[in-house]
MDAnalysis code that builds the backbone (N, CA, C; Angstrom):
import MDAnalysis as mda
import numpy as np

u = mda.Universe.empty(306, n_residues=102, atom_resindex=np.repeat(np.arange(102), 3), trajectory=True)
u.add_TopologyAttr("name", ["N", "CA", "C"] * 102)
u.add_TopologyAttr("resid", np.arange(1, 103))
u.add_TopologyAttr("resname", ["UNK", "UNK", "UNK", "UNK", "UNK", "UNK", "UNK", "UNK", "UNK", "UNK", "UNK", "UNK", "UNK", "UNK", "UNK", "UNK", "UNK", "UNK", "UNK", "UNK", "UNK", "UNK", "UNK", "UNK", "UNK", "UNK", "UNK", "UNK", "UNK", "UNK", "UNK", "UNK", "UNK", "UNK", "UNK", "UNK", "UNK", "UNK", "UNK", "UNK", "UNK", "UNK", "UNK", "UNK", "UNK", "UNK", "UNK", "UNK", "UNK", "UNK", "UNK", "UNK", "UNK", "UNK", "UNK", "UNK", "UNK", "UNK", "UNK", "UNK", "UNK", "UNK", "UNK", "UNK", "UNK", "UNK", "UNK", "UNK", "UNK", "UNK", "UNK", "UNK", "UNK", "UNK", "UNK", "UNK", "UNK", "UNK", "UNK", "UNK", "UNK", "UNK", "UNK", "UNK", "UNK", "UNK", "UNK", "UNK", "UNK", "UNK", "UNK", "UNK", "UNK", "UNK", "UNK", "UNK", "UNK", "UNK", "UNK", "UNK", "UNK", "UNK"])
u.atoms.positions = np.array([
    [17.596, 65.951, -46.641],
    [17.709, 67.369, -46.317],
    [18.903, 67.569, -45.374],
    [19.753, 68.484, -45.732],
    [20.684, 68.645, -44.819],
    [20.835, 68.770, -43.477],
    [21.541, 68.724, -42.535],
    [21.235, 69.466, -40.930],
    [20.625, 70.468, -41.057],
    [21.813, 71.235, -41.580],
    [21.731, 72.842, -41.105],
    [20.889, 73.607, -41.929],
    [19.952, 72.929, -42.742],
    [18.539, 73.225, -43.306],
    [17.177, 72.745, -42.508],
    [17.321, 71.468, -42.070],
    [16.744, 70.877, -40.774],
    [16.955, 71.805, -39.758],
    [17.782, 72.743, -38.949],
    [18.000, 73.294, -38.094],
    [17.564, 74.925, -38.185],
    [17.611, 75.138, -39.271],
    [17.542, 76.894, -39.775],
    [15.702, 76.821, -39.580],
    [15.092, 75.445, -39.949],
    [13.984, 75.574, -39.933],
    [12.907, 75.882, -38.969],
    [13.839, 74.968, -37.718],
    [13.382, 74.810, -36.320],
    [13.520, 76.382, -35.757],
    [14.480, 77.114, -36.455],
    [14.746, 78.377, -35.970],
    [14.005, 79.470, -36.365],
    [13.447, 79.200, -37.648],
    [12.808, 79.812, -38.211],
    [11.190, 80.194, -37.487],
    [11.178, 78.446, -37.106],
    [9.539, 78.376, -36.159],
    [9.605, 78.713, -34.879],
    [10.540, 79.401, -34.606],
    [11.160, 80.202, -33.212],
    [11.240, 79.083, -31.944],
    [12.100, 78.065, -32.574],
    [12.844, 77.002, -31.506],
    [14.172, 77.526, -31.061],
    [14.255, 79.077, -30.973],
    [15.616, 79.679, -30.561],
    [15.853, 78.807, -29.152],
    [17.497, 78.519, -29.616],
    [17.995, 77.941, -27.982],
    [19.423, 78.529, -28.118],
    [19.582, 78.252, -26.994],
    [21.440, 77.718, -27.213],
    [21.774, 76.536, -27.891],
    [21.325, 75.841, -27.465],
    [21.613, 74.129, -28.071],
    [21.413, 74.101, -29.577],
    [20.371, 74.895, -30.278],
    [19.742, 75.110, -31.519],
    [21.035, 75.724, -32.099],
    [21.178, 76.583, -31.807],
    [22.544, 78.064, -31.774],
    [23.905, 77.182, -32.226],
    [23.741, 76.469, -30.912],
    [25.475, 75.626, -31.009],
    [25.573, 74.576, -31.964],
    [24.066, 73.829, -32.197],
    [24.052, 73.047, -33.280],
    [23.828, 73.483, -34.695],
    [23.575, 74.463, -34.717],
    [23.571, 75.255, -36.655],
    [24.940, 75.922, -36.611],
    [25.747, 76.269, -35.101],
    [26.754, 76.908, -35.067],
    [27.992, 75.841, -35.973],
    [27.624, 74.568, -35.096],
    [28.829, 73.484, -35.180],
    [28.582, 72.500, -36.503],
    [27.198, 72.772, -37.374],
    [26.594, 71.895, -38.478],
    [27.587, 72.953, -39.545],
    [27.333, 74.322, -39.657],
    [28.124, 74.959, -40.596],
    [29.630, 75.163, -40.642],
    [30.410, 75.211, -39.453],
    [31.211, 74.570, -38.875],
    [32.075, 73.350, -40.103],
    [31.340, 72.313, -39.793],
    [31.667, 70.446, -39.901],
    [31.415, 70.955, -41.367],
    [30.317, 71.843, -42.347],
    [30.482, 71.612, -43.439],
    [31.548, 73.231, -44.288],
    [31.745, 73.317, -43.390],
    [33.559, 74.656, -43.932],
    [33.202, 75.768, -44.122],
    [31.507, 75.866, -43.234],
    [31.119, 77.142, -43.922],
    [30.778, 78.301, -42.956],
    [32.423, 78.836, -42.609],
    [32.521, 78.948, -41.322],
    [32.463, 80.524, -41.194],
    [32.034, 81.395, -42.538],
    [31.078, 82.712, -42.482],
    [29.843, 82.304, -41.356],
    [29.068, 81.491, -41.933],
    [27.545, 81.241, -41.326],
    [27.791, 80.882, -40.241],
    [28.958, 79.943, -39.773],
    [28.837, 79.372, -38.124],
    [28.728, 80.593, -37.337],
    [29.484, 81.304, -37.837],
    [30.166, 82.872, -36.669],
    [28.662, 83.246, -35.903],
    [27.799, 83.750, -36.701],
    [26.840, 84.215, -35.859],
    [25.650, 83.756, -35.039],
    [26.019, 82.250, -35.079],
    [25.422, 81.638, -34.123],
    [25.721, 80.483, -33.343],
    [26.992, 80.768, -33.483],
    [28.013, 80.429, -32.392],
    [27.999, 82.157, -31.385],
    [28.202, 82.937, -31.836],
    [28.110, 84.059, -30.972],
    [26.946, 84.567, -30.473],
    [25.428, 84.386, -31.052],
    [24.364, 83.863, -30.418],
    [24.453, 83.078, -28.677],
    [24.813, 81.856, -29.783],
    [24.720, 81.214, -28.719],
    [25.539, 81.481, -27.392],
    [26.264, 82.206, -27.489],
    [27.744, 82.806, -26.273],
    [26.932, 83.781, -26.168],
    [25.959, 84.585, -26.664],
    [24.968, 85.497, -26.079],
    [23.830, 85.147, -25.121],
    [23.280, 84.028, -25.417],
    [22.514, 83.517, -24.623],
    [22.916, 82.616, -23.549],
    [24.147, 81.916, -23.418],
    [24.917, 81.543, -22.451],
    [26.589, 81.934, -22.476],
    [27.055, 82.829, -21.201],
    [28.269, 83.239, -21.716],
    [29.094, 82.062, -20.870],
    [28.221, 81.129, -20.332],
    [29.085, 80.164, -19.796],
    [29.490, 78.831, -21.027],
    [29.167, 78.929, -21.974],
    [29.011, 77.884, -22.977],
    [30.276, 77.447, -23.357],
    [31.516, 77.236, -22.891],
    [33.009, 76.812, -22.951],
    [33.680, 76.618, -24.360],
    [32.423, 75.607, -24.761],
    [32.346, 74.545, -25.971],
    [31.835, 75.605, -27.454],
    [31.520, 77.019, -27.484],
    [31.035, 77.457, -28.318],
    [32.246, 78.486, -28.108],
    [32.470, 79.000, -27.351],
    [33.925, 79.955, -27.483],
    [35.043, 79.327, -28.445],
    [35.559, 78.242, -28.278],
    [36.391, 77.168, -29.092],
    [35.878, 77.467, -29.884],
    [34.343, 76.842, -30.280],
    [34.136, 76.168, -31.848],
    [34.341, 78.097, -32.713],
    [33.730, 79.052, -31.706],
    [33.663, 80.530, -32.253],
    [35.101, 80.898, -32.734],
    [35.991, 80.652, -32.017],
    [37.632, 80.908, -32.341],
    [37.996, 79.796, -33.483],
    [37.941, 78.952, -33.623],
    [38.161, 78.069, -34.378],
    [37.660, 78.629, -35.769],
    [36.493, 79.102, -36.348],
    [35.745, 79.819, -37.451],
    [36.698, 80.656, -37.277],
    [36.892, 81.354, -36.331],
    [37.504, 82.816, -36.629],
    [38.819, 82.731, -37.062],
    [39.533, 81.718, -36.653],
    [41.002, 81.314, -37.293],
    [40.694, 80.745, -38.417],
    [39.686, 80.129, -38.915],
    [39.929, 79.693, -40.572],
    [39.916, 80.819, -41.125],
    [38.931, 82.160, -40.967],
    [38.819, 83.008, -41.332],
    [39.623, 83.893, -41.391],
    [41.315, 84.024, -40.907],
    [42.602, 84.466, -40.948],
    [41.856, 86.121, -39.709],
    [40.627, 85.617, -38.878],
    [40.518, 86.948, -38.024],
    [40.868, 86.415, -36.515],
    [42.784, 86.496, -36.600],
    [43.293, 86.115, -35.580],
    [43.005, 86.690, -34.553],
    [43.265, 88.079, -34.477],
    [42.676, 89.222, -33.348],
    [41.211, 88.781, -32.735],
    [40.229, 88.438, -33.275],
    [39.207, 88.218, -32.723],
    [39.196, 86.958, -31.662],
    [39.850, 85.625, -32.869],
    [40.708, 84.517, -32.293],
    [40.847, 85.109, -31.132],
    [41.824, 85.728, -30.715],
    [42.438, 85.574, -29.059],
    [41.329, 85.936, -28.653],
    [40.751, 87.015, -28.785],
    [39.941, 87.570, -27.975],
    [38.898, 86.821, -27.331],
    [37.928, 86.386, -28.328],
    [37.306, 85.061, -28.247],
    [37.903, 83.826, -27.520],
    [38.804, 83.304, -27.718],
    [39.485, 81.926, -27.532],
    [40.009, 82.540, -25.201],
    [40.445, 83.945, -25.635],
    [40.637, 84.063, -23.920],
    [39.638, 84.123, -22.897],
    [38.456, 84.676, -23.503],
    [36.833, 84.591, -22.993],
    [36.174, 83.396, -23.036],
    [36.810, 82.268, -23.564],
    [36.434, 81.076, -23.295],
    [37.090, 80.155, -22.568],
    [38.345, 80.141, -22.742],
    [39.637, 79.827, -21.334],
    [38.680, 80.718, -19.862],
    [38.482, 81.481, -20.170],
    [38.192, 81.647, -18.469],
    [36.763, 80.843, -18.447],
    [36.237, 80.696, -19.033],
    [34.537, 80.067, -19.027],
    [35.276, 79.021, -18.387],
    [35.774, 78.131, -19.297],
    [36.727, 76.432, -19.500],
    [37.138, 76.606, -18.268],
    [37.650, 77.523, -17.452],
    [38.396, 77.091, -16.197],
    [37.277, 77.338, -15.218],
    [36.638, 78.356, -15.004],
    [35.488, 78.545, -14.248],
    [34.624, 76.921, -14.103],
    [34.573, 76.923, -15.382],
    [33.439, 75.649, -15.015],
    [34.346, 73.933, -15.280],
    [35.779, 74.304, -14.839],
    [36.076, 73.213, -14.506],
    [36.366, 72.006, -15.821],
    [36.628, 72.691, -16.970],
    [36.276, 72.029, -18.223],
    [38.006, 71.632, -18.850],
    [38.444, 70.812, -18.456],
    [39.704, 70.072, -18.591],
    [40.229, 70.472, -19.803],
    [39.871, 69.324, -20.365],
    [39.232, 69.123, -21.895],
    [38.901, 70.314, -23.045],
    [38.251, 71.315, -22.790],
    [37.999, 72.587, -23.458],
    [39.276, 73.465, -23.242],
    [39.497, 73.346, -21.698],
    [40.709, 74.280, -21.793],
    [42.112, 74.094, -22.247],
    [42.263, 73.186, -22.651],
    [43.963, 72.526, -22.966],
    [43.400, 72.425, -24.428],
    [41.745, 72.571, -25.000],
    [41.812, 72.195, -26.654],
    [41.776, 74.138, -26.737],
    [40.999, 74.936, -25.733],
    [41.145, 76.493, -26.125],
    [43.003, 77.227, -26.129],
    [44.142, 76.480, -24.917],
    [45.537, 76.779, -25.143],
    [46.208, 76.292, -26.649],
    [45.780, 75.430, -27.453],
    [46.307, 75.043, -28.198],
    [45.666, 75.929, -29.711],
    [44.846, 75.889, -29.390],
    [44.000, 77.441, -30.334],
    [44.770, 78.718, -30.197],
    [44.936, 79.008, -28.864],
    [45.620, 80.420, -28.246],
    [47.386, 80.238, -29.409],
    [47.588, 79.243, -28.806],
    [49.126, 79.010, -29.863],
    [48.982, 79.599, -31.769],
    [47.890, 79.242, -31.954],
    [47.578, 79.162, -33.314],
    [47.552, 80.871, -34.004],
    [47.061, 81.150, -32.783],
    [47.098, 82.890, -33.203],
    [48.107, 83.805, -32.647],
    [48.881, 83.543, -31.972],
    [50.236, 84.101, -31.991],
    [50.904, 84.107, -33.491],
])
């Protein structure tokens, strides 16, 4: 059975999380099916707007999806998360995203 059939299920039996969120976010994601990631990757940035790591993966969908505008928008609301909480790593992978949508 797939993940993100394994995961839709847990959600289904109302195992809502973030972690749940970011992992059906980042399972649809990894398999290109990056309509379905969008809304729970943005979930999950609903239920934590500190989540660094889901702003990226959210901009990232949104640039396959040629919805650059959202891209920045998204990708700059997660640069400030990434710097707030000190996140090296997220923020130098969210500037190199930011490049992508110019």
């Amino acid at each position: 059975m797939p993940l993100t059939e394994n995961l839709e299920k847990m959600l289904a039996a109302g195992s809502d999380s973030v972690m749940l969120r970011f992992g059906l976010g980042s399972a649809y994601f990894s398999n290109k099916q990056y309509q379905q990631a969008i809304p729970h990757l943005q979930k999950c940035i609903d239920m934590d707007d500190s989540h660094s790591a889901a702003y990226k993966l959210l901009g990232k969908a949104q640039i396959k999806l040629g919805l650059n505008e959202e891209a920045k928008t998204t990708l700059k609301a997660g640069l400030e998360q990434a710097i707030k909480n000190g996140d090296k790593q997220t923020e130098r992978e969210i500037q190199i995203f930011l490049t992508k949508c110019s």
